[in-house]
VORO-14619 format. One record per atom (N, C-alpha, C, O): z, y, x; residue in three letters. Coordinates in pm, whole numbers, padded with zeros to 5 digits, always signed. Each point is the difference from the previous one (the first is absolute). Layout:
<pts>
ZYXALA;...
</pts>
This chain:
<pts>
-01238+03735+01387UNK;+00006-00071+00126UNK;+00040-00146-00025UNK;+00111-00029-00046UNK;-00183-00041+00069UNK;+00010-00170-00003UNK;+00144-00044+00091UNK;+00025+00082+00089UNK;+00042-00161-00096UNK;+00098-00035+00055UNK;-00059-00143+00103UNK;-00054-00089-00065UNK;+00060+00073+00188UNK;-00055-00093+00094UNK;+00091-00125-00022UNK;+00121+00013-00016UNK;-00179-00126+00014UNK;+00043-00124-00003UNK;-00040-00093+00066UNK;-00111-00053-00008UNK;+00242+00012+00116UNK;-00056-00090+00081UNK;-00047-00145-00021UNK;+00063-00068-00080UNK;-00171+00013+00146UNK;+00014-00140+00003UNK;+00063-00127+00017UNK;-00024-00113-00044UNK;+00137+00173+00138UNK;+00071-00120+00078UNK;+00134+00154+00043UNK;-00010+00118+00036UNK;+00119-00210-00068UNK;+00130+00112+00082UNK;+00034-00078+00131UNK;+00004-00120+00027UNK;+00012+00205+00025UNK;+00118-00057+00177UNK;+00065+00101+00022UNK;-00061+00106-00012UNK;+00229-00103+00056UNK;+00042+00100+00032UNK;+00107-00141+00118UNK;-00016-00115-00041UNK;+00070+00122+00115UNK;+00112+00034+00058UNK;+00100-00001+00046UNK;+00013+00082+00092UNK;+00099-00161-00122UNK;+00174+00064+00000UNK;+00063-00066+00127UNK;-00050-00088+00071UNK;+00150+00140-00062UNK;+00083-00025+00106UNK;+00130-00124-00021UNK;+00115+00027+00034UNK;-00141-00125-00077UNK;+00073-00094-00023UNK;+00020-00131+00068UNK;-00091-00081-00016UNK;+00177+00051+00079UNK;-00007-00118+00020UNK;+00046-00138-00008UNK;+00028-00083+00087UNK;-00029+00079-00263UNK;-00047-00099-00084UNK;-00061-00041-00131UNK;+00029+00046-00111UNK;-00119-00142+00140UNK;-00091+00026-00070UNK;+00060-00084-00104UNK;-00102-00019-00065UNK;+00174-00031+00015UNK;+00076-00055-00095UNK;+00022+00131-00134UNK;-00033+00002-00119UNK;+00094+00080+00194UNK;+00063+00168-00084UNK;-00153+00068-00023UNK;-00017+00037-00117UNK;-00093-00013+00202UNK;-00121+00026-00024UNK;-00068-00053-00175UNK;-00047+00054-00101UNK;+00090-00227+00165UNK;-00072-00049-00096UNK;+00041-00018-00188UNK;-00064-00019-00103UNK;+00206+00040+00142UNK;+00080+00046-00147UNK;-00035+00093-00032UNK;-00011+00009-00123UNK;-00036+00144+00222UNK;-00016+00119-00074UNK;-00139+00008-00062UNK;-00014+00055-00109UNK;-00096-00111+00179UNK;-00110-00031-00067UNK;+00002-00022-00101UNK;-00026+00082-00088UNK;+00076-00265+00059UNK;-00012-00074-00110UNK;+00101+00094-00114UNK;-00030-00014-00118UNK;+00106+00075+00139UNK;+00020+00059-00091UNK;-00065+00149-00046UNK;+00034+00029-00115UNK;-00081+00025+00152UNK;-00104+00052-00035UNK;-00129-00025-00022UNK;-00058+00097-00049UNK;-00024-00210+00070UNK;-00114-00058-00054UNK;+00031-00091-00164UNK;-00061-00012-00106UNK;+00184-00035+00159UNK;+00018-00153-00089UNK;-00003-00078+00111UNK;+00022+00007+00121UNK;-00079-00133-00255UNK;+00030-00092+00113UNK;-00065+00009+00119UNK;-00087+00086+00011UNK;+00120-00181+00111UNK;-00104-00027+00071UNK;+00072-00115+00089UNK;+00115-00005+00042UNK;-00262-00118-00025UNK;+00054-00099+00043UNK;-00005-00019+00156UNK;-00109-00051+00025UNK;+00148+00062+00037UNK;+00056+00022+00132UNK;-00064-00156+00111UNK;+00021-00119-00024UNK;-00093+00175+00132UNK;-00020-00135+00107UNK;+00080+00067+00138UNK;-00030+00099+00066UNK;+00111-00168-00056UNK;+00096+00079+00097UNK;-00010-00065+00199UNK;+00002-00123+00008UNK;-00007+00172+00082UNK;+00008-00045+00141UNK;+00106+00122+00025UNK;+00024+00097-00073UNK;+00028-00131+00191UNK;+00076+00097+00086UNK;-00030+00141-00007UNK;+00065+00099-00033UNK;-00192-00120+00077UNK;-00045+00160-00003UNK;-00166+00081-00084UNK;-00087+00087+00010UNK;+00129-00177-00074UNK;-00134+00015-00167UNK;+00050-00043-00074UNK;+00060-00106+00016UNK;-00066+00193-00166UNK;+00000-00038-00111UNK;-00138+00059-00107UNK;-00043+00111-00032UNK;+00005-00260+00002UNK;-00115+00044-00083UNK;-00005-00063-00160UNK;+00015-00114-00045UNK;-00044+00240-00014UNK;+00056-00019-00151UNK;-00120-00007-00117UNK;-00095+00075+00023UNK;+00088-00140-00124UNK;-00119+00059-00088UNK;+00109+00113-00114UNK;+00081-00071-00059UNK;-00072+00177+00032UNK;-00009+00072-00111UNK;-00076-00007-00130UNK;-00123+00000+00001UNK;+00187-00004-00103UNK;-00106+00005-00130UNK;+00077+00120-00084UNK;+00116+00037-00021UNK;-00245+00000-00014UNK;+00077+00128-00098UNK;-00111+00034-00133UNK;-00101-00071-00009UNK;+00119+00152-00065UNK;-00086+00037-00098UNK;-00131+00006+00017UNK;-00092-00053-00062UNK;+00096+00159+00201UNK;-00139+00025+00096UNK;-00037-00109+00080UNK;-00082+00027+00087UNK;+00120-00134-00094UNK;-00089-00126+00075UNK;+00079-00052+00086UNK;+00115-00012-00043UNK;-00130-00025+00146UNK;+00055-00100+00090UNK;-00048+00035+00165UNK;-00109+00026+00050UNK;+00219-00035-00007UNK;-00070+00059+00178UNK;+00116-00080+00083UNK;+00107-00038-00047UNK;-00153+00022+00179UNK;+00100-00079+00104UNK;+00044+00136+00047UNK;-00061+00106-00012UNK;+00179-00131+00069UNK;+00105+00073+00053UNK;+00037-00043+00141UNK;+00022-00121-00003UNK;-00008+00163+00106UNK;-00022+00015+00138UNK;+00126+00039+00032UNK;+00014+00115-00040UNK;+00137-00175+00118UNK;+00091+00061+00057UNK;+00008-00043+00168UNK;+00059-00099+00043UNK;-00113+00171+00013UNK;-00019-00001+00149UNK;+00102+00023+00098UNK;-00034+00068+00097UNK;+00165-00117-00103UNK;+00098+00071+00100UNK;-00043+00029+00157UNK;-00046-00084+00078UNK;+00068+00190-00058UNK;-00006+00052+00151UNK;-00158+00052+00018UNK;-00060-00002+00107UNK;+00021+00036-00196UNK;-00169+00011-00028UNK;-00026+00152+00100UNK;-00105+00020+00061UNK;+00208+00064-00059UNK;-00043+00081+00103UNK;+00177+00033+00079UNK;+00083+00030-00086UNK;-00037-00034+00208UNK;+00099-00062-00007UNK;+00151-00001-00022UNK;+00064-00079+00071UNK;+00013+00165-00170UNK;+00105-00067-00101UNK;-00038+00013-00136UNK;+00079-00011-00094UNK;-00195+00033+00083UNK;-00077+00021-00162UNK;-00067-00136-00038UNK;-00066-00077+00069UNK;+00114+00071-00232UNK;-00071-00116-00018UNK;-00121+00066-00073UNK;+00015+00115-00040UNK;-00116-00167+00024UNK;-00119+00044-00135UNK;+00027-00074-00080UNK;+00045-00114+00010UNK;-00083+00203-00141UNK;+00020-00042-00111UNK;-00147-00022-00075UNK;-00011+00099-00072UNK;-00102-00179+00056UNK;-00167+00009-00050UNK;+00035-00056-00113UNK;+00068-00102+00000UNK;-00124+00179-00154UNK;-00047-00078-00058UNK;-00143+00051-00028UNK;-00028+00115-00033UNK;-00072-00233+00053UNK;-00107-00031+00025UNK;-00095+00082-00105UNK;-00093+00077+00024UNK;+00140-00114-00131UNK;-00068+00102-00128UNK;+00096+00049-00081UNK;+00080-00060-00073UNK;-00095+00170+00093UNK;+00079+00125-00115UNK;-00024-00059-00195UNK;-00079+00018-00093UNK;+00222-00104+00127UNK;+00027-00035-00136UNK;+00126+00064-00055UNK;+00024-00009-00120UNK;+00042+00061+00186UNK;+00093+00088-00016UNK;-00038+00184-00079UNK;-00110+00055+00009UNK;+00250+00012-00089UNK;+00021+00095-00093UNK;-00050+00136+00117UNK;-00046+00105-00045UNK;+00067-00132+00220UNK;-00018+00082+00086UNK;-00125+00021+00045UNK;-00066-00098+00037UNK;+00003+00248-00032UNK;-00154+00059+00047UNK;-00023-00034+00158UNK;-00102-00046+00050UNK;+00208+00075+00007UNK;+00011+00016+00123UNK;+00131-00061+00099UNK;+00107-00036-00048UNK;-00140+00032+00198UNK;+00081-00056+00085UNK;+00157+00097-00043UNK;+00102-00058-00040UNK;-00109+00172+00054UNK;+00068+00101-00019UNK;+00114-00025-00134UNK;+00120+00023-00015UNK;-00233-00085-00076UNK;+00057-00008-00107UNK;+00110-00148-00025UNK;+00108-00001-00060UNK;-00153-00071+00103UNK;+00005-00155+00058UNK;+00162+00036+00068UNK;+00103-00040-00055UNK;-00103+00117+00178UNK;+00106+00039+00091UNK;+00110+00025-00055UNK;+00101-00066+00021UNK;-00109+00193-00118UNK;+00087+00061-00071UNK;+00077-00086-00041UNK;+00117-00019+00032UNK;-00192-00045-00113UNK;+00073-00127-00106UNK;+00076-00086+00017UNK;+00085-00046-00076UNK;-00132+00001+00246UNK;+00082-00101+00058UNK;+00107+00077+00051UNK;+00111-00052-00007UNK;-00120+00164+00057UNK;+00093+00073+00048UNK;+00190-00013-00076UNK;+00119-00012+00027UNK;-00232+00027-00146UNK;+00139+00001-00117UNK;+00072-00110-00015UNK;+00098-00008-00074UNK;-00161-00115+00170UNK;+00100-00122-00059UNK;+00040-00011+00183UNK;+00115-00041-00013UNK;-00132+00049+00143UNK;+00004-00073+00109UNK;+00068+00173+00048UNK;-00046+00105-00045UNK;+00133-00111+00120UNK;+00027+00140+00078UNK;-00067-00019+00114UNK;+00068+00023+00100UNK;-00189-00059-00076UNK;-00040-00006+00165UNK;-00114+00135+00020UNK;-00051+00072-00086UNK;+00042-00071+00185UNK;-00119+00130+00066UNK;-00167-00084-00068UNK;-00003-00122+00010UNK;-00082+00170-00052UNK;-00089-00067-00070UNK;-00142+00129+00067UNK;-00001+00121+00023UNK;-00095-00228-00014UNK;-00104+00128+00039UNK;-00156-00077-00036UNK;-00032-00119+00008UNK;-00050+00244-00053UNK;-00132-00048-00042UNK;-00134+00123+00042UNK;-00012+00114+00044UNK;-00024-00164-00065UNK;-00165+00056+00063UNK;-00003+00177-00101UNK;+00024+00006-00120UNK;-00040+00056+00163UNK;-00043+00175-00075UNK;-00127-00070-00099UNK;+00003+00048-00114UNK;-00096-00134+00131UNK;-00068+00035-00055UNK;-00118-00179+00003UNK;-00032-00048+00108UNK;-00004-00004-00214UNK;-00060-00070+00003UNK;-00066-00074+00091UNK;-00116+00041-00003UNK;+00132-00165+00118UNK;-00060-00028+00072UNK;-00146+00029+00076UNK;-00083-00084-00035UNK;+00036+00177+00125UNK;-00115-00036+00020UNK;-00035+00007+00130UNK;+00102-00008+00068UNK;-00226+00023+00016UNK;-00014-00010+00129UNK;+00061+00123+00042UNK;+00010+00091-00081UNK;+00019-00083+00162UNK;+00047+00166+00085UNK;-00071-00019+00130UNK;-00014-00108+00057UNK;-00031+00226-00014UNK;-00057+00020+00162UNK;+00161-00010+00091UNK;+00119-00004-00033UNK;-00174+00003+00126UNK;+00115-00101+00107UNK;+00117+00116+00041UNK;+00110-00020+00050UNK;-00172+00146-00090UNK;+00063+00102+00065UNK;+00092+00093-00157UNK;+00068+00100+00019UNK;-00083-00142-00117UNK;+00065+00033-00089UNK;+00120-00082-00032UNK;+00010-00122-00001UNK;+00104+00237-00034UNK;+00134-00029-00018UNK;+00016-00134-00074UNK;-00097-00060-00047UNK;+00228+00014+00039UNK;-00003-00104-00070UNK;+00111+00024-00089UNK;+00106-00059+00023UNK;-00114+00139-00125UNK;+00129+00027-00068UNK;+00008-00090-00150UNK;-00076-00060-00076UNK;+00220+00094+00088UNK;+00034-00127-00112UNK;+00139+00079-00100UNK;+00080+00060+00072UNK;-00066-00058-00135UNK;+00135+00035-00055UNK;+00114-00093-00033UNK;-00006-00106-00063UNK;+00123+00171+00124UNK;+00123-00062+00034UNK;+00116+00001-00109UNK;+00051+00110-00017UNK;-00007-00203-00052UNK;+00100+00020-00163UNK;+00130-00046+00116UNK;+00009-00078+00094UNK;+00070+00164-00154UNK;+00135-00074+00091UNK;+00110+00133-00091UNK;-00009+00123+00008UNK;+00112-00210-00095UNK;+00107+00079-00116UNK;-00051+00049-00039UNK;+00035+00117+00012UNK;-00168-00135-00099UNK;-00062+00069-00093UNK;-00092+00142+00060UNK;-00035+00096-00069UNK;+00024-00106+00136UNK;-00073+00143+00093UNK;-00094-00062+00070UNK;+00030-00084+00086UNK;-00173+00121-00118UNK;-00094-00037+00050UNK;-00067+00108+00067UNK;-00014+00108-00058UNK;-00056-00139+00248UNK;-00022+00130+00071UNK;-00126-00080+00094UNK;+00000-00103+00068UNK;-00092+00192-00096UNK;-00122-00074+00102UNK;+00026-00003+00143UNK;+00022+00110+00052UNK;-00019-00227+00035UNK;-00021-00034+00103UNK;-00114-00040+00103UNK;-00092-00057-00059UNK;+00074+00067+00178UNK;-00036-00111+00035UNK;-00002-00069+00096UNK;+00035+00046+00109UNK;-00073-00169-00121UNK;+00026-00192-00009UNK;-00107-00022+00076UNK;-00116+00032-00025UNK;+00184-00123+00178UNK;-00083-00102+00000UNK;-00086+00076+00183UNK;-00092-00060+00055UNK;
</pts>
């Protein structure tokens, strides 16, 4: 069984500041050089695997900020995987998509899975 790898991660968290967001990133990517406003922060990342902008959206859905980076240059397959990780450095409620972005009919659920103290439980959002 092939292991799925996303294109682009977005997950999530419940923070509100994007200052502490943006330390937990950069320290898990490396560097990253930071263009900062009130309520955006947009970063380039460089890593082994290439180079991608980084997206911090505060209030993006509303006490969640998103977290995009644009192309999966990161060690993580998935949003899920992405989540976890951050989980381990930020104690906030963190949440990401079940399953790879794609269209959904209007009448299907919208579930997402929810990381909050290390326990992750499908929800749904929205």
């Amino acid at each position: 069984m092939t292991k799925i790898r996303y294109p682009d991660l977005e997950i999530y968290i419940k923070a509100p500041e994007l200052d502490l967001v943006a330390d937990a990133i950069t320290a898990m990517l490396g560097a990253v050089s930071w263009s900062k406003t009130p309520s955006l922060y947009q970063g380039l990342a460089i890593t082994d695997q290439g180079n991608s902008a980084v997206i911090l959206q505060s209030k993006a859905y509303k006490a969640f900020t998103s977290i995009w980076l644009k192309a999966n240059i990161s060690t993580w397959d998935t949003d899920l995987d992405f989540a976890l990780a951050l989980s381990a450095k930020l104690p906030s409620e963190i949440r990401c998509s079940i399953d790879s972005w794609q269209e959904q009919a209007a009448d299907a659920p919208d579930l997402w899975w929810r990381i909050l103290d290390g326990v992750q439980k499908q929800v749904q959002w929205g």
